[in-house]
C-alpha positions as CSV (number, residue, x, y, z in Angstrom):
1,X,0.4,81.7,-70.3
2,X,-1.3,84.2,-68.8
3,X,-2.1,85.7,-71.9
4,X,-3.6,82.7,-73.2
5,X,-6.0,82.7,-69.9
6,X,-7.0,86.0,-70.7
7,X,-7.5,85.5,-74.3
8,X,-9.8,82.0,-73.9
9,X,-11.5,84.4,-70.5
10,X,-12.4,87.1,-73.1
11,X,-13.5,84.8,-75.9
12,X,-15.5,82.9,-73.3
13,X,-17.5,85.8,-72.0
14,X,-18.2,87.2,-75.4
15,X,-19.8,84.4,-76.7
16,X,-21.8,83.5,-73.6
17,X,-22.9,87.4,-74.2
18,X,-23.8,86.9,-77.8
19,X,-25.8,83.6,-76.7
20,X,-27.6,85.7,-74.3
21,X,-28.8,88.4,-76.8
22,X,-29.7,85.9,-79.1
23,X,-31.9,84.1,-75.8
24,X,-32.8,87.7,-74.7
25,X,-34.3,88.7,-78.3
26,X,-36.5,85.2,-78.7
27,X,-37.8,85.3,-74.9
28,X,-38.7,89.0,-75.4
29,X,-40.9,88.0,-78.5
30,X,-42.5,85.4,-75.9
31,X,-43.3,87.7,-73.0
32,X,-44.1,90.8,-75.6
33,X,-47.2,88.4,-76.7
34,X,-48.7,88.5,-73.5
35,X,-51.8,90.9,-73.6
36,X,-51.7,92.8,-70.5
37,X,-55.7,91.4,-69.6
38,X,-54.8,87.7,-70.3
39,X,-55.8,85.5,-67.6
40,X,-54.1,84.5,-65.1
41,X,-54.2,80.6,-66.3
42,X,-53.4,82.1,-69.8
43,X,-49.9,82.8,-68.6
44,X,-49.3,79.0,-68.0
45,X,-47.6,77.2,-70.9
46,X,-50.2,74.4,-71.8
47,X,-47.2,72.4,-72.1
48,X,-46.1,73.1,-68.5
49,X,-49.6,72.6,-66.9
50,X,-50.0,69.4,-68.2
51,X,-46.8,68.4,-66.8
52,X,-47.7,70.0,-63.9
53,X,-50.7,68.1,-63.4
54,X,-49.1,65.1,-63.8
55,X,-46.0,65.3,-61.4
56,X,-45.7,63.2,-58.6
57,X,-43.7,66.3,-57.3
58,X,-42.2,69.5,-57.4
59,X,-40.9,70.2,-61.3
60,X,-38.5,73.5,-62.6
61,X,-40.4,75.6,-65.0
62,X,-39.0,79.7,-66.1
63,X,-41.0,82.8,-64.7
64,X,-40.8,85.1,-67.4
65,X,-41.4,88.6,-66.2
66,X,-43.6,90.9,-68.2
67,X,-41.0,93.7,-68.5
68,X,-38.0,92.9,-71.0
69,X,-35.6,95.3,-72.1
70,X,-35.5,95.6,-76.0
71,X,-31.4,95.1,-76.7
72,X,-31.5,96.7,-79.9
73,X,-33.1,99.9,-78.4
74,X,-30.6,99.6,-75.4
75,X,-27.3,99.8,-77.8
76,X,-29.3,102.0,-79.8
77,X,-29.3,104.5,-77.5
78,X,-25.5,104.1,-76.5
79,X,-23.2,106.6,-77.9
80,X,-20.0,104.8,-77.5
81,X,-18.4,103.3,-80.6
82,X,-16.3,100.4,-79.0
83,X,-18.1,97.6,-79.7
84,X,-16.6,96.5,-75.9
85,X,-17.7,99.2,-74.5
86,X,-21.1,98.4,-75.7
87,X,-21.4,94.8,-74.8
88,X,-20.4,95.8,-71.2
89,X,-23.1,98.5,-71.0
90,X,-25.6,96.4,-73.0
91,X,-24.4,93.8,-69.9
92,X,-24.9,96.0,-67.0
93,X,-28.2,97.4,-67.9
94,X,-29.7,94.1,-68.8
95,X,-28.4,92.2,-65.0
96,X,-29.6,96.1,-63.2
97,X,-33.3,95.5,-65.2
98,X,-33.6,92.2,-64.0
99,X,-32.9,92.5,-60.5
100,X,-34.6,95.7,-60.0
101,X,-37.6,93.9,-61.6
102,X,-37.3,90.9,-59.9
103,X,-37.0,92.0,-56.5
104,X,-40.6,92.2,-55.2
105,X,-41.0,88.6,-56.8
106,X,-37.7,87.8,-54.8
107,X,-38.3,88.9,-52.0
108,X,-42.1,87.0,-52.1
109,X,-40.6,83.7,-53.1
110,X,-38.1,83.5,-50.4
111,X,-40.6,84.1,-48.3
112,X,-42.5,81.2,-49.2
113,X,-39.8,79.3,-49.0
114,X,-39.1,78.5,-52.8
115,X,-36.3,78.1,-54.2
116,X,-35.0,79.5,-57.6
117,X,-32.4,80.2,-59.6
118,X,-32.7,84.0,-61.3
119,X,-31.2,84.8,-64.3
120,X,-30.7,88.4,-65.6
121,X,-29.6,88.7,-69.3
122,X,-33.5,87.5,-70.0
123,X,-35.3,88.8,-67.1
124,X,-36.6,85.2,-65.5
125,X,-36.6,83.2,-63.0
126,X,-36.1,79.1,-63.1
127,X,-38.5,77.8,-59.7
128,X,-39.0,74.2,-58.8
129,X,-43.0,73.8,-57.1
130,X,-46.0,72.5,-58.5
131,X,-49.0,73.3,-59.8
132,X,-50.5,75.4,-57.4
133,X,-47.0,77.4,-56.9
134,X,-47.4,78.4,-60.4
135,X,-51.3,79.6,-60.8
136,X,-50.1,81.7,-57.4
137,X,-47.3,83.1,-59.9
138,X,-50.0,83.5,-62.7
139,X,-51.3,85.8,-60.1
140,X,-48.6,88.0,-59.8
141,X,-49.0,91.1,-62.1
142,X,-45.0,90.8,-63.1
143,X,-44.9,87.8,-64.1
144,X,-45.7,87.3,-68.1
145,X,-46.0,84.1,-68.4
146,X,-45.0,80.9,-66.4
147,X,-43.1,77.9,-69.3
């Protein structure tokens, strides 16, 4: 029985890891579009403003962050040939990225009083505010772009 656990608990996490690359290798094609000059009300989703503007309240919406790690590059540079090895490096570097990256954004939102949900495999954030929350986040020189 217990093998069976560890089995499905293995299987489980490898495919929530694949998922993840294949999130983390389309969301870094979105935040490597940003230009470094756009605008701040560039980095707002047209999408998300309108529904921003529209809210009787407070919506969620993702923070990208301008820095993404490149997987490929990452297991690229990784010498070990176990492919588990690999995924559990590939793993820990990606979560270390995002919360080192994240932190000064953090720190700011909790001050604020915001809440959010982070999320580390693609270095966002998920925040629930409103419109003005999120040209303050356009603001911010981490953030890549607000969807």
């Amino acid at each position: 029985m217990n093998t069976k656990r560890a089995i499905a608990a293995v299987s489980w996490f490898w495919g929530a890891l694949l998922f993840a690359i294949l999130l983390v290798t389309s969301f870094t094609a979105l935040a490597q579009t940003v230009e470094p000059a756009a605008s701040d009300q560039n980095k707002i989703a047209s999408a998300l403003a309108d529904a921003l503007r529209t809210s009787p309240g407070d919506i969620s919406f993702l923070v990208i962050l301008s820095e993404q790690m490149n997987p490929q590059q990452v297991v690229a540079a990784m010498g070990a040939e176990d492919i588990v090895a690999k995924r559990a490096a590939l793993y820990a570097a990606l979560t270390e990225h995002a919360r080192r990256t994240q932190a000064p954004l953090r720190a700011w939102l909790d001050a604020q009083g915001v809440s959010y949900t982070a999320h580390y495999l693609v270095n966002m954030l998920e925040v629930r505010g409103d419109l003005a929350l999120a040209r303050r986040l356009a603001q911010r020189p981490e953030v890549g772009r607000l969807v």
